[in-house]
C-alpha angles and dihedrals in degrees: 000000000000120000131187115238085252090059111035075056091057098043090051097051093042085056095050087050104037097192111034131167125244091239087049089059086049095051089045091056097049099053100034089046100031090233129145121256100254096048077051099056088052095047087049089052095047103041084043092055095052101048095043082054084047092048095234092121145022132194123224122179102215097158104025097278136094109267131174132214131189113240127227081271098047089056091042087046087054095035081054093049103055 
């Protein structure tokens, strides 16, 4: 399965964490891309959106904000890749 950087990015830092905010990703684009916050929360979207269609990962809201975890998939793609 191919990934954009963006998204390759996204899925490693979703499986070191596990269980990440949405507002924690964003942080993490905007200081490891040097984009503006703005430009960040449609990357996220974007690059989200794919690897949730991918099944990579899923979002829960288990205290009342967007969070991301990485699916049974997600952690074989990474463990693959290494």
């Amino acid at each position: 399965m191919k990934l954009t950087p963006a998204e390759e990015k996204l899925l490693k830092k979703i499986g070191d964490a596990q269980l990440i905010t949405k507002a924690e990703l964003k942080e993490f684009i905007v200081s490891n891309n040097g984009v503006t916050p703005r430009d960040a929360s449609s990357l996220l979207d974007t690059a989200t959106r794919s690897l949730m269609e991918k099944d990579l990962v899923s979002v829960i809201n288990p205290i009342g904000s967007t969070c991301y975890i990485i699916t049974k998939d997600g952690s074989r793609l990474l463990r693959d890749n290494d």
